[in-house]
C-alpha positions, 0 to 999 in steps of 0.5 A: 121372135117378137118376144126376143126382140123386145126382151133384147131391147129392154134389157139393152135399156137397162144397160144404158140406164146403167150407164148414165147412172155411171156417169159415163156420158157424161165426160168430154175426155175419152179414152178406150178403156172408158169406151170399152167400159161403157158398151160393157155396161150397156151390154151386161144390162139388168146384171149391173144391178146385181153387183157386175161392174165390167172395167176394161183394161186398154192399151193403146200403141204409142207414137213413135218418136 
């Protein structure tokens, strides 16, 4: 079980890794989609690095007037 855990947490390293490589820390301006493509990237981890780029597409309900 502790093998699992430390493999879960290395590979969620490389995953965040990823994401600062991306640059997605590093705006002030966000929006849903960029969130999503963040935690995506985070997720999918070491397979970011194998080509996987994770976009998200995110609509989000607009006022009404």
């Amino acid at each position: 079980m502790k093998i699992g855990a430390i493999v879960v947490v290395i590979w969620l390293l490389i995953g965040v890794i990823a994401a600062v490589q991306r640059g997605y820390f590093s705006n002030d301006d966000t929006n849903c989609a960029e969130v999503s493509d963040t935690a995506l990237t985070i997720v999918a981890g070491p397979l970011n690095y194998f080509g996987l780029n994770p976009k998200v597409k995110c609509k989000a309900p607009q006022p009404s007037k």
